[in-house]
C-alpha positions in Angstrom: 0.0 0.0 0.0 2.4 2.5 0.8 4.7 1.9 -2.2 1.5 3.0 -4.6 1.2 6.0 -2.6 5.1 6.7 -2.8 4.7 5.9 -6.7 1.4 7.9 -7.1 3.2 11.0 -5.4 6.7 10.9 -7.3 4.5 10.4 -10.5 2.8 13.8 -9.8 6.3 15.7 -9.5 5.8 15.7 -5.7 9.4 15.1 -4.5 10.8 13.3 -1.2 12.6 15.5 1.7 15.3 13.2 0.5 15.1 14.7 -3.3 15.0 18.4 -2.0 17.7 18.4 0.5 20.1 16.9 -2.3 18.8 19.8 -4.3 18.9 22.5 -2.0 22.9 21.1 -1.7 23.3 21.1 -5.1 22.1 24.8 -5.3 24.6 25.8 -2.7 27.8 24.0 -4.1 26.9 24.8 -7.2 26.4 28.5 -6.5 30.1 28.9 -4.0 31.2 27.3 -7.4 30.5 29.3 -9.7 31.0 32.0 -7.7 34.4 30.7 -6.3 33.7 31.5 -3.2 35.7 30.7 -0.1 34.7 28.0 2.5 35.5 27.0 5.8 34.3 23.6 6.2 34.3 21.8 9.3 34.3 18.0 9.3 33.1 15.7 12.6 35.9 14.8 13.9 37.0 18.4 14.0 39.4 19.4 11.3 38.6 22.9 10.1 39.6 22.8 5.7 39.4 25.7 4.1 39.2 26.7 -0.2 37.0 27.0 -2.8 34.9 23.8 -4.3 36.1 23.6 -7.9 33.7 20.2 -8.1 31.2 17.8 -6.4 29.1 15.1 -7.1 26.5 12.7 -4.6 29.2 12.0 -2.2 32.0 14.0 -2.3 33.5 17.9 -2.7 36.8 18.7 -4.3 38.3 21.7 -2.7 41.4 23.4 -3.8 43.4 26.1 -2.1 47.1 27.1 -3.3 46.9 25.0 -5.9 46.4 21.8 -3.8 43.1 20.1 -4.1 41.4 18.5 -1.4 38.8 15.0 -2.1 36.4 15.4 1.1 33.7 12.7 1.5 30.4 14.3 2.1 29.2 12.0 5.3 32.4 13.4 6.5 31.3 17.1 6.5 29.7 18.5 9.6 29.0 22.3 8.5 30.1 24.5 5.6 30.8 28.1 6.3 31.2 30.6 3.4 33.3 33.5 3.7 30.8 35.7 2.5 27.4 36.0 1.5 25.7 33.8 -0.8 23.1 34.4 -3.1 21.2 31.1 -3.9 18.2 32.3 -5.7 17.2 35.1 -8.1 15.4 38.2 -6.0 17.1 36.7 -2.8 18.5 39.6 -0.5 21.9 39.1 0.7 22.6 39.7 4.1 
């Protein structure tokens, strides 16, 4: 019962928490990207890395910082902490 209900929703463009979260992370790497801006991210057990993403995918970010680049598995990341501002979404105010 509950998978025709899952089925009957994801057929009608209704996406999962699951599907949004990933997008509303894709948004954010995407835009520090483009952008190049720097990061600060912190990872659980405690190491502070710091650069700007260059690329990412489902489970990991590349970061580079002079000229070093950095493969950082995502489940490893506890926070990410631009060093400015970031504008997401067209008529967004930034802070």
């Amino acid at each position: 019962m509950h998978a025709r209900i899952f089925y009957a929703i994801r057929d009608k463009g209704v996406r999962t928490m699951a599907e949004r979260s990933q997008h509303l992370q894709d948004v954010f790497l995407n835009t520090v990207r483009k952008q190049k801006i720097s990061l600060t991210i912190f990872l659980v057990n405690g190491v502070k890395l710091t650069g700007i993403v260059t690329s990412f995918d489902n489970f990991c970010v590349l970061l580079r910082r002079d000229g070093h680049a950095q493969l950082v598995y995502k489940h490893a990341i506890s926070t990410i902490m631009p060093g400015q501002s970031v504008q997401m979404f067209e008529g967004e105010n930034p802070e």
